[in-house]
N, C-alpha and C positions, 0 to 999 in steps of 0.2 A: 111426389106431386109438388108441384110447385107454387109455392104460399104467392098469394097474392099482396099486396099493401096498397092503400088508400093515398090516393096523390097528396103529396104535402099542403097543408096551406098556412100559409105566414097572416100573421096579425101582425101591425103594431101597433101600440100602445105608448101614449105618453104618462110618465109617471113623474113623481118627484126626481127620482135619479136620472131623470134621461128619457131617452127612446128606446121601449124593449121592445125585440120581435120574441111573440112565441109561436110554435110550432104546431099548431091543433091536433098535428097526427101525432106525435110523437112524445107532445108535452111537454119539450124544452125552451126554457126562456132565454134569452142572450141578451143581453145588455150593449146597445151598438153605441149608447153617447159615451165621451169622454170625461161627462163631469162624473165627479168622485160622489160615494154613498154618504148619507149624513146620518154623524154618530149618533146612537141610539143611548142618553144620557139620564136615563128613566132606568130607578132599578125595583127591580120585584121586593114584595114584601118579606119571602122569602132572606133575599139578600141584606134586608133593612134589617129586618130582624136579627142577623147574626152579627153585625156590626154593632148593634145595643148591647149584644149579649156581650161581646169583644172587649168592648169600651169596660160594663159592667167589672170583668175580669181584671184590666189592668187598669183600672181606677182603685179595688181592691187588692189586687198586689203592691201597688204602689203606697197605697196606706199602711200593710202592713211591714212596708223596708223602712218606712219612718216612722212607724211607732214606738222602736226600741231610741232611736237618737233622739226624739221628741220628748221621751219619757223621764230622761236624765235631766234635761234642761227646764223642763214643768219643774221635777221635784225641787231644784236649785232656786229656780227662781220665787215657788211658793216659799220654799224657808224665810229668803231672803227679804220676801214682802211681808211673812208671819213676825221676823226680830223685829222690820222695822216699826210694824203694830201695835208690838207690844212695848216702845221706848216709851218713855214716861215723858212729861212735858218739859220742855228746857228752860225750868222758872230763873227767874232771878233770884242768885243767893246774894241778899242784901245783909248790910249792915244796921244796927239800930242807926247809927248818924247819918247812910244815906237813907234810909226810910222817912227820917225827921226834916229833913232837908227841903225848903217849899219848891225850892227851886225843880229839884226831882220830880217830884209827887206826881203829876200829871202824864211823868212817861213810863213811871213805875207802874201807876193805875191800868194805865192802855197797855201796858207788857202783863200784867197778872191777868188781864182781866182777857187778853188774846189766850193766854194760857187755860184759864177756864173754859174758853171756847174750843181749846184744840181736846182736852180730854172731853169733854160732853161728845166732840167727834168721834174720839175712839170709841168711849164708850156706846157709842150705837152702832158700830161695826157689827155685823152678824156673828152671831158664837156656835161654837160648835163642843158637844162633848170627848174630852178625850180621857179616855182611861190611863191611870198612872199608877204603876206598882209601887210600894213602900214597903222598907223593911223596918220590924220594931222588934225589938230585942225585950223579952220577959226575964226580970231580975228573978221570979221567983221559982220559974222552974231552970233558967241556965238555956233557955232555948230562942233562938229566933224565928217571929211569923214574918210572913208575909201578906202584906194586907192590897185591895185593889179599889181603887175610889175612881170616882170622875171629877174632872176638871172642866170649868166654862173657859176656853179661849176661843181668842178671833180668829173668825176665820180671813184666808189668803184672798186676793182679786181673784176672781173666777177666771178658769182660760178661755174660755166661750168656742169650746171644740164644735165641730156640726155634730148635728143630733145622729146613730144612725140609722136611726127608723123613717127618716126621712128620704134616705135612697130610692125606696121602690118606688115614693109619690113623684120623686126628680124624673126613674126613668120612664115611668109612665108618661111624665108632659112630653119627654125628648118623644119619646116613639109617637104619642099623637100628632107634636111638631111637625116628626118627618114623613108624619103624611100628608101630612097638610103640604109639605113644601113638594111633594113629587106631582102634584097638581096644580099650586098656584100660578106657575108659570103661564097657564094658559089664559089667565084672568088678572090684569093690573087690578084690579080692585079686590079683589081677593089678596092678591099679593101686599099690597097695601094695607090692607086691615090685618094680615096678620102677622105681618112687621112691628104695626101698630101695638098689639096685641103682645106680643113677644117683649116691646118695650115697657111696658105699665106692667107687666109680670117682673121682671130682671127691677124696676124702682119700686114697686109695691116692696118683696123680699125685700130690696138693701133697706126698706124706711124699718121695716118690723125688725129685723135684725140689729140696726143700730138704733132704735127704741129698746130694744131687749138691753143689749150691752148699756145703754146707756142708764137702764132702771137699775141694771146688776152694780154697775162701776158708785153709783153716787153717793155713799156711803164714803168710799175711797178717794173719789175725788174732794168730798167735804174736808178727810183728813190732811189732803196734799194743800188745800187753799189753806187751811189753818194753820199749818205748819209754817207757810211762808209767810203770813200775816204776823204766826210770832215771830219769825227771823227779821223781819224789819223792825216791829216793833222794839225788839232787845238789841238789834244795831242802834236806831235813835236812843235809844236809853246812854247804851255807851260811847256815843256822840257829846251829846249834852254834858256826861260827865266828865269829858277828856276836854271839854272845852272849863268847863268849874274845875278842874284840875291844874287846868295850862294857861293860862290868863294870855301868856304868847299866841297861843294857838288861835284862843277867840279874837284877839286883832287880827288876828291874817283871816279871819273868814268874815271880816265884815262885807264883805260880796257876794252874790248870788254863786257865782262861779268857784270862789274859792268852797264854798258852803259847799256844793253839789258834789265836787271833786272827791272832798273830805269825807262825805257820806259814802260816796260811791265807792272808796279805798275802806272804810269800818265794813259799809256792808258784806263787798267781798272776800275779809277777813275773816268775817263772824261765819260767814258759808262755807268758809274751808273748815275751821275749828268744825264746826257743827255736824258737818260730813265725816270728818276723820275722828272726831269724840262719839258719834252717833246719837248726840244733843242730851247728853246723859250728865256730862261735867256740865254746866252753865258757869260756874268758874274760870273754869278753863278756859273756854270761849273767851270769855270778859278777858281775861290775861292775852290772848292771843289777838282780841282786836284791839286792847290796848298798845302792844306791842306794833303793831300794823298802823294803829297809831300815828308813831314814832315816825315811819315810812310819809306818812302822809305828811306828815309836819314839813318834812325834809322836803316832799315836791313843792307846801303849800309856800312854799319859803320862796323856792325858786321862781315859779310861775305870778309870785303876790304882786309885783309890779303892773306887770302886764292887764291882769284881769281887774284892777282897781282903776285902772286908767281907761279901761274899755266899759267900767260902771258908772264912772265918772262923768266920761266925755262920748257917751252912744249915741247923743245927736250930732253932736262931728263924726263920728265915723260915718252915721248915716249919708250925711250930706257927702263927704269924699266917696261913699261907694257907689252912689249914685252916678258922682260926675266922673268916676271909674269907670262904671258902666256906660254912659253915653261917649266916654275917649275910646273904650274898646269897639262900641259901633262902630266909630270913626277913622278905626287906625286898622280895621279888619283884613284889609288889603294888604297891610304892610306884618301881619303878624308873625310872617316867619323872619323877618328884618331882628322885629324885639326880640325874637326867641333866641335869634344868632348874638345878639348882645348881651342881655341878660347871663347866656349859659356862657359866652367869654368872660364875663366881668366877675360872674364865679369860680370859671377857672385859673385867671389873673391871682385870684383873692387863695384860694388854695393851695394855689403850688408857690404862693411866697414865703419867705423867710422874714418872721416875725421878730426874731431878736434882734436884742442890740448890739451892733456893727461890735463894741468893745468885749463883749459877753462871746459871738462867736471867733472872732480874733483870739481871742486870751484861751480858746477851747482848745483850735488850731494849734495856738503855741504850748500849752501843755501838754497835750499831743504829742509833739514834738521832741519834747523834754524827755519826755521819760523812751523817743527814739534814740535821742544823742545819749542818755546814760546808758542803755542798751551796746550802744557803738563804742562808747569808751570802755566798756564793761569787755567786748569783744579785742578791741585792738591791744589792751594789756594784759589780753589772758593769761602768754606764755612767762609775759617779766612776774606775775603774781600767783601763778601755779608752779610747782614743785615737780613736776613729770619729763619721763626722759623723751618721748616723742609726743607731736601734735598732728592733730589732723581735721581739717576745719571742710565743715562744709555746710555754707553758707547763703542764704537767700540775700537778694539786697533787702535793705531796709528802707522802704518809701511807703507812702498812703496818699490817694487820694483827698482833698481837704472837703470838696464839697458830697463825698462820700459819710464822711465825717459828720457834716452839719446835716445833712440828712437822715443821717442816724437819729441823731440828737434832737433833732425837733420833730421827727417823727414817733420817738419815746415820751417826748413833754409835750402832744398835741399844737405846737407850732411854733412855741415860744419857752423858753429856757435860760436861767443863767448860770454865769461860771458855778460858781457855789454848789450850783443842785446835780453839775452832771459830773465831780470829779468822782464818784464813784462808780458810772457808767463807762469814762474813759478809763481807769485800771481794769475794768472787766472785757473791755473790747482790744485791749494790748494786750493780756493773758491770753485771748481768745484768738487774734491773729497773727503775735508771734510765742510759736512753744520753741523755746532751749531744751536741750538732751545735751548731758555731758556723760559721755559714757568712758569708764576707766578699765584697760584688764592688765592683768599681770602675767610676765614669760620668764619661764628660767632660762638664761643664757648663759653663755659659758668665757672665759677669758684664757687668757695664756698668763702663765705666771712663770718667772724663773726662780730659781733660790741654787743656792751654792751648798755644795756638802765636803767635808773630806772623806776622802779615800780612802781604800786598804793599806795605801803605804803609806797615806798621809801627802798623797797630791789632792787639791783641792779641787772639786769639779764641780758644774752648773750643768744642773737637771732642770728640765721643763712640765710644767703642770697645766691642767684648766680647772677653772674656780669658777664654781657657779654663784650667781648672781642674780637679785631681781631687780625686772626691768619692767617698768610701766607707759603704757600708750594710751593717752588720753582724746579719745574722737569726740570733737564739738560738732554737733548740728541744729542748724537754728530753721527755721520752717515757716515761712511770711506765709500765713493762706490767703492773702489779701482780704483786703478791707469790706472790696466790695462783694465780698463771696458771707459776707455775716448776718447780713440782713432779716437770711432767713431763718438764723439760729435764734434770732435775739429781737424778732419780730413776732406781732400777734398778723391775721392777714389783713384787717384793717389800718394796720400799722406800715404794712410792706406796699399797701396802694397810695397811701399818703407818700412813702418813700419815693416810689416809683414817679409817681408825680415832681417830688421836688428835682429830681435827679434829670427829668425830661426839663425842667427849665431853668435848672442850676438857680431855683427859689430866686429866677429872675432878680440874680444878681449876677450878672456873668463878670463885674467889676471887681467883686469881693477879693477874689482871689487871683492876681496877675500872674500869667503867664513866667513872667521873669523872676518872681520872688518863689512863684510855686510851682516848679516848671513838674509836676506831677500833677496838677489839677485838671480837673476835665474841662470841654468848650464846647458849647451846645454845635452838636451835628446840624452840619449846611448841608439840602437837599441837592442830590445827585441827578444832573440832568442829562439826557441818553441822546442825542443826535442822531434821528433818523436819517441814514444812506441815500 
């Protein structure tokens, strides 16, 4: 029999995606637009849910891969906060004469009395009990106990780990969060409040947490302020004393500037001492910023000039920086003019040759000297050696001069006299020319005749060979030149200064003529290329 069906009827319908037709009879939809579906960016509680739990998992795994590398470096650094706890105050060990001393008095007082304040600090550090075994040996039965007491020490800076009973309250706000956030989209003002909301949570926590740390730490930080309060105090101590000690010293610090330098060179002293004694020795300290002292004297020596004339005369300098400053308004156009001059007239002033014309001459000619006894040393080998063969093999002997002079004032920072460098020119001729005299020995042979008689008494002449030693003596002499030394017998600030003078022949291209030194160098003329 043959089934009937119901004649199709089409709908359509407009939706968000398009134009659908559906099919009434049949119940299929089709989709006839071409624009595309929109993602469906909303997920099930379901799905949320398991992504909390996810997180939860490798939040805690992740805690537990750093627990063992965390654990090492906790215990290291609690010791290391426990020794330095337990250091005793870094008093002054004084003498009766400097204790009697009026001049002292007043920065002994403020060093003792900063020392008082740093143990009252320790002493309020939090204590904790710690058990310690002991052993006591009994004379009268031959036997040892062992006994176990407690100890009050200070306790280390807390690490201030998270708590972690606190996790489940964390994931519960995430999970309420992220319902809140699978809805707000629909509503700015809900989105907004709970932005809002989200923010005054995230500073509320950071305020209690860093109030927390900040109640735990204070104790500790009382001990770190007090500690540095006695380090300056016990640097001005031995300030004051190094100047009652060195009457030099106190003239040089009659300025602000020298005074500051001076302090500022004790105090860093006494903070090294302090750090590497562990402020246990105060003696020691005292020796070592005396010593540092020493150091400072030496700058305050150099710089005393300068900083006295700048305390002296700071309303002239005011008045010239001023009219300084209104020349540099005025000349702002032309600033790279100055710069181009300026940075030439330093280089003028650098790559010259400082000494006197007689002091590098007489360098030169000594130099020289010990080339020509070298050469005469050479030319009468054979008449003053004893050997039956020679064999020379021979570098010439020359040197550039202004190789020479830039050696030499690149060793004495620009300026040099005869006097000072003849023990620099015997080490730079050892160093560029080496002699080998090599000697060997051959056994050779000769022919000899001698006469003998005979069976019947005729006389006859027989032939021999007769050995004999024979010596062959090879000379070789080995010029590395001159200018190959630089780098053996320079520091690198030494071989830029070289460099330098050798690029402008220490702008004296005069020194040395052409005809008297016809080995000497001549500043290179640039090579100009004619385009075809």
């Amino acid at each position: 029999m043959k089934e009937l069906q119901a004649k199709a009827k089409v709908t359509q319908t407009m939706t968000r995606d398009g134009l659908v037709m559906e099919n009434q009879a049949t119940g299929t939809v089709e989709n006839v637009s071409t624009r595309e579906a929109e993602r469906d960016y909303s997920t099930d509680a379901e799905g949320k849910a398991e992504k909390i739990l996810e997180r939860a998992e490798d939040i805690k795994d992740g805690h537990k891969n750093k627990k063992k590398a965390k654990k090492a470096a906790e215990t290291a650094a609690t010791a290391e906060s426990e020794d330095g706890l337990h250091r005793s105050a870094a008093r002054l060990e004084l003498t009766e004469e400097e204790r009697a001393d009026p001049a002292l008095q007043p920065y002994i007082q403020k060093a003792e009395a900063k020392a008082d304040k740093l143990d009252a600090a320790r002493a309020s550090l939090p204590k904790k009990r710690v058990p310690v075994k002991g052993k006591v040996y009994d004379a009268a039965s031959g036997k040892a106990k062992f006994t176990l007491r407690f100890e009050q020490q200070d306790k280390g800076p807390p690490s201030l780990k998270p708590n972690p009973a606190s996790r489940p309250l964390s994931e519960a706000l995430l999970f309420a969060h992220g319902k809140i956030h699978e809805v707000e989209h629909e509503n700015v003002g809900v989105e907004g409040g709970h932005k809002g909301e989200e923010l005054v949570e995230r500073q509320t926590a950071k305020a209690i947490r860093s109030g927390i740390r900040h109640h735990k730490m204070k104790p500790y930080k009382a001990v770190e302020k007090a500690e540095r309060q006695l380090m300056s105090a016990n640097a001005e101590y031995f300030y004051q004393k190094s100047l009652r000690d060195n009457p030099q010293i106190a003239q040089s610090a009659s300025n602000p500037i020298s005074r500051m330098w001076q302090k500022q060179r004790i105090k860093q002293q006494y903070a090294k001492a302090a750090r590497q004694a562990g402020q246990a020795a105060a003696q020691g300290a005292a020796t070592t910023a005396e010593n540092g002292f020493r150091v400072t004297k030496l700058a305050a020596e150099g710089g005393e000039r300068v900083a006295e004339f700048a305390a002296q005369n700071w309303k002239t300098i005011l008045i010239v920086a001023v009219f300084g400053m209104l020349a540099l308004l005025l000349i702002t156009g032309l600033q790279s003019c100055t710069v181009m001059a300026g940075t030439a007239g330093t280089g003028v002033t650098a790559s010259s040759y400082f000494s006197k014309d007689k002091d590098m001459l007489g360098a030169e000619k000594a130099y020289a000297k010990l080339e020509q006894k070298l050469q005469r040393y050479l030319d009468t080998y054979e008449a003053t050696h004893n050997y039956d063969e020679y064999h020379f093999y021979l570098d010439e002997i020359e040197h550039d001069p202004y190789v020479l002079i830039s050696i030499l004032s690149a060793l004495h920072d620009g300026v040099f006299t005869l006097a000072e460098v003849q023990g620099e020119l015997e080490m730079l001729f050892e160093k560029q020319y080496i002699l080998t005299e090599t000697v060997t020995m051959q056994i050779r042979y000769r022919t000899k005749m001698m006469v003998v008689i005979g069976p019947y008494g005729v006389p006859q002449v027989i032939t021999y060979q007769e050995p004999y030693e024979y010596y062959i003596c090879t000379v070789k002499l080995k010029n590395k030149d001159l200018s190959h030394l630089p780098v053996e017998v320079l520091t690198e600030e030494q071989l830029s200064a070289y460099s330098l003078y050798m690029r402008t022949l220490g702008n004296r291209p005069d020194l040395f003529g052409k005809a008297q030194y016809p080995n000497a160098s001549t500043i290179k003329q640039p090579t100009y290329y004619d385009i075809p």
